[in-house]
N, C-alpha and C positions, 0 to 999 in steps of 0.2 A: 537149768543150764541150756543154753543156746543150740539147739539142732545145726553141726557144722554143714552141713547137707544143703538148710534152708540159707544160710547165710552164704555161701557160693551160690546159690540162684541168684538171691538178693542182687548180689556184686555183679555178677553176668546182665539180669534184668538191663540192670542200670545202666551197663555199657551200653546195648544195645537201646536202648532207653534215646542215651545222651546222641547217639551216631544217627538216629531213625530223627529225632525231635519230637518226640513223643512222652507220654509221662509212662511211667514201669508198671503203673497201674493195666495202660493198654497193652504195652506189652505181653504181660501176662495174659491178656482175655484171647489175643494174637494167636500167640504159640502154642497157647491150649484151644484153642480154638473153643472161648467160649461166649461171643456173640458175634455179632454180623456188621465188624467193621469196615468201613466202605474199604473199595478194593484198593484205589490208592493208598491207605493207611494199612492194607495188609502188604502191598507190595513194597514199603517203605520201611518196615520192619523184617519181614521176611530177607531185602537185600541187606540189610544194617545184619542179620543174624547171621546170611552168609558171607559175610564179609570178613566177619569175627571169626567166625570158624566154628560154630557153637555146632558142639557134639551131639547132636540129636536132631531125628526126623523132622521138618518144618512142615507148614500145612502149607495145602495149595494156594497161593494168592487169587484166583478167580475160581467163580462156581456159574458150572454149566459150562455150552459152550466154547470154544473158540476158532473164530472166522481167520484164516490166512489164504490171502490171494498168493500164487507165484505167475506171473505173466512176462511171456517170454515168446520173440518171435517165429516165425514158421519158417525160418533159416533152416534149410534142409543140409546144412555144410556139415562134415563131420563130428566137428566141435559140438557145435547146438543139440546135434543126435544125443552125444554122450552126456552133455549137459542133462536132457532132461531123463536119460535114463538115470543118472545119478541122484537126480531128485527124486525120480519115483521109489527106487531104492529106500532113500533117506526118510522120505515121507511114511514107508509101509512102516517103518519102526517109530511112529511117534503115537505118543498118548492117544487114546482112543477117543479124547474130549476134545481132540484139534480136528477141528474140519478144512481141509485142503482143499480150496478151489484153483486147479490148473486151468489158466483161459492161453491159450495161443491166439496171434493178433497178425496179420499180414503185415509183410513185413514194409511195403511201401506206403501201408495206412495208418498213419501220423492220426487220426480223427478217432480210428479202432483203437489205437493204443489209448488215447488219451480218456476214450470212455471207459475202457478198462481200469483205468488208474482210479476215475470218478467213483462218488457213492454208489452203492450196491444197493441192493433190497433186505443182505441180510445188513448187521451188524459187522464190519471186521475191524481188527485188530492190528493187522500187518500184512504186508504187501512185499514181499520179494519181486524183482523186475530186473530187466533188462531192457532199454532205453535208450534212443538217443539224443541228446544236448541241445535241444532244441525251446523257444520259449514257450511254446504252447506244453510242451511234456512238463519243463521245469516246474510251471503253473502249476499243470494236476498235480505234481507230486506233492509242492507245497501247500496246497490246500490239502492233503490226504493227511500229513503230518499237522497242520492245522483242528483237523477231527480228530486229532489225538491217536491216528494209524503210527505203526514203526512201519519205517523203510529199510528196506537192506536192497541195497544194488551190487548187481554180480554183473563181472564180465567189464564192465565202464561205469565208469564216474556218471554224475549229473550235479554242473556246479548249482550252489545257492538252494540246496534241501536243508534244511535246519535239524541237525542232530539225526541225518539220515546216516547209516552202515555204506561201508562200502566194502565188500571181503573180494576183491579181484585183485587180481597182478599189479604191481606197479608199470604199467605200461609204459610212461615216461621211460625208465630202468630198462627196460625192455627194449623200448627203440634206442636208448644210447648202448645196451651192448650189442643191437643189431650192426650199428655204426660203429662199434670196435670192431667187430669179429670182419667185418668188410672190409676195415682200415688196414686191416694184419694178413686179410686171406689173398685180396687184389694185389698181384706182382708186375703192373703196372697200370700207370695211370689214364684216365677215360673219364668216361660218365656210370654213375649210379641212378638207377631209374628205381623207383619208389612206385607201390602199388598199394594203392588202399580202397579197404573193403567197402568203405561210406566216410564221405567229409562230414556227417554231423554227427559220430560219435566222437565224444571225447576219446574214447581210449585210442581211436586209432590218429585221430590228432596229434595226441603224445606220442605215439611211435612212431609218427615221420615225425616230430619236431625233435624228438630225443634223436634219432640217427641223424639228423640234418649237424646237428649240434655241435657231437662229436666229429663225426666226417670234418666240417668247416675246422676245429680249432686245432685235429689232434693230425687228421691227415687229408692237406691239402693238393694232393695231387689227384685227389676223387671229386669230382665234381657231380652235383645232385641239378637235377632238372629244377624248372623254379615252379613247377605245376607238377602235383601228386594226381597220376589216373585214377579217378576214381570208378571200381570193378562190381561193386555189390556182390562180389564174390562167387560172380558168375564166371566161367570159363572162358566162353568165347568172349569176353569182355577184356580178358588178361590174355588173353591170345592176339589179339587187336592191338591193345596197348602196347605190349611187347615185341611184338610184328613191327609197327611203324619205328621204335625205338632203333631197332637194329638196322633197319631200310634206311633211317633216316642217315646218320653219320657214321654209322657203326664201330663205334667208340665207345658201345656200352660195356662193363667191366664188370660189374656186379651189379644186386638183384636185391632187391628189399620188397615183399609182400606182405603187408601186415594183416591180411585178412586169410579166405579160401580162393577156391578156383585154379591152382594148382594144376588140374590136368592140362587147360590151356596154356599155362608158361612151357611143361614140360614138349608139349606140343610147338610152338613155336623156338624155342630151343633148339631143338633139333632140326626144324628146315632152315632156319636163318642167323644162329647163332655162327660165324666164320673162327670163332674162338673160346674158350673157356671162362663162359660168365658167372662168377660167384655171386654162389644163389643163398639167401636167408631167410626164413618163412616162420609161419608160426604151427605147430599142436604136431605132435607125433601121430599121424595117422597113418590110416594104412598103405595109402598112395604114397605120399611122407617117405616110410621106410621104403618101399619099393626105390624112389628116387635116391634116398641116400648110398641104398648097396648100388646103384649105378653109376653113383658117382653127379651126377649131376647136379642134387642137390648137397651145400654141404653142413650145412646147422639149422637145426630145427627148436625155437624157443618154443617150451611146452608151460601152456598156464592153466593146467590140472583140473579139468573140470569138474572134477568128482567132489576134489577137496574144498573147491567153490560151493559145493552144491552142499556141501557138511556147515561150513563155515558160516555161510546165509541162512542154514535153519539152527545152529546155535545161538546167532546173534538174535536172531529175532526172537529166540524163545526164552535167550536171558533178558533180553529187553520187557516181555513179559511177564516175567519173575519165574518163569517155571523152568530153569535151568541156570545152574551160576555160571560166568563168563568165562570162554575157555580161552581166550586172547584177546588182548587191546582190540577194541572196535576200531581205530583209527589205524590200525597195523595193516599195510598190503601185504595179502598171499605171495609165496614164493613162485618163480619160474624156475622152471629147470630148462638146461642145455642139452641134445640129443646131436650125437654124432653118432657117424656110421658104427663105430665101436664099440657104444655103450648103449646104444638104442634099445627098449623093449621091444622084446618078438609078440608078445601075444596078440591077438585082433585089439584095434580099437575099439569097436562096436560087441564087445561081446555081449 
């Protein structure tokens, strides 16, 4: 009589067998790990089994090594602080067979970046980054993914990577509810001056073009500048910009920042502001909250760096078979809204 035992493998075999493309012969040598099938044939099985859901331990798809870069720039702004403390976090708890290469890149050296991206001396695997939109970077990346590297991009987009991660905000989303919350807070009508961090990242692109968006169709009595300041997210650079807005006609009403430098608007604010200008910015910081309990600032879009920094090392470690997928790769990260009432108290920088 037939062992009912053997014939439920059988049947399983075969499933994963039919989903992998593989015959149930390799499968079997796979799951038992009993030779040394190339990695792509383990990785192709191994995701075919958890796919299925197969109740039992799977072997590691790769042996020895593995190389992940995370390169991220020397943005001293709050945000980036917390960024990379939340990788370092994320990092101390990975397998001990992942070698994590952290490279920080100046942030106005497009050249550093890009050799960063380039081939290495060791072997890697995958490449976490932060980037911006530019054709020389788009190149490296798609050469990177051409050598057979995973991408995962945190924080902004980079169009035309092929089968590259992207786990950040939907920042489109983000500058049209900038442009609501500004549409509904200003009682009445002026100019909306717009602040951005750098014109060649995509994300911050989408956030003046999503607030331009809504403002224009939803509420017309706000009028946006036709030139976004661009700040690098320097202070007195958004002190400047903000200074001459208010000198200029003084008609300005509300405030969109889509980057840092924060101290300088709050600073200009107060010497040249002759009326109450609604302010919207991004990440709950600690300056942030100071601002809010004062009133001056009055919504804060938070794009959780922490859970970026989880999100980029799960995609990249499912993409390499050694973690199953814990969300749609093509899904953006959630923002949350902070007002003065619901704000967390703890340090950002803990």
């Amino acid at each position: 009589m037939e062992n009912p035992k053997r014939r439920k493998k059988t049947a399983r075999f075969a499933e994963i067998a039919e989903l992998a493309g593989v015959s149930v012969a390799t499968v079997d040598r796979v799951l038992n790990e009993r030779d040394t099938a190339s990695v792509k044939t383990r990785e192709k099985v191994v995701q075919a089994a958890r796919q299925l859901g197969i109740p039992r331990v799977l072997p590691d798809t790769r042996h020895g090594l593995v190389h992940i870069d995370i390169v991220l720039p020397d943005n001293p702004s709050p945000f980036f602080q917390r960024l990379n403390l939340a990788m370092q976090r994320g990092v101390a708890m990975l397998d001990k067979r992942l070698v994590i290469h952290r490279v920080t890149t100046p942030e106005e050296d497009e050249a550093a970046l890009v050799r960063a991206i380039g081939p290495r001396r060791y072997q890697r695997q995958a490449l976490i980054v932060s980037a911006p939109d530019t054709p020389a970077v788009r190149q490296a990346l798609q050469a990177a993914r051409a050598r057979g590297e995973h991408v995962a991009m945190v924080v902004t987009n980079v169009a035309g990577v092929p089968q590259a991660d992207y786990v950040g905000i939907d920042n489109h989303a983000a500058g049209r509810t900038a442009g609501y919350l500004l549409g509904r807070l200003c009682h009445s009508e002026g100019r909306v001056l717009i602040l951005s961090s750098r014109l060649d990242y995509l994300g911050h692109i989408e956030r003046s073009g999503g607030c331009r968006e809504v403002l224009a169709a939803q509420f017309p009595q706000l009028r946006c500048d036709v030139e976004v300041a661009e700040t690098h997210d320097d202070p007195d650079r958004c002190y400047l910009a903000l200074k001459k807005a208010l000198q200029g006609r003084g008609d300005v009403v509300g405030l969109y920042n889509t980057g840092a430098g924060s101290p300088g608007i709050r600073a200009a604010l107060q010497r040249f502001a002759e009326h109450k200008v609604c302010w919207v910015t991004h990440e709950i910081s600690d300056d942030h909250r100071q601002y809010l309990q004062q009133g001056v600032l009055d919504v804060v879009i938070d794009q959780d760096p922490d859970t970026q920094a989880i999100r980029a090392l799960q995609h990249t470690l499912a993409a390499l078979g050694m973690a199953p997928h814990a969300t749609t790769p093509d899904t953006p990260g959630e923002f949350r809204l902070y007002f003065a009432e619901n704000m967390d108290r703890r340090p950002y920088l803990a």
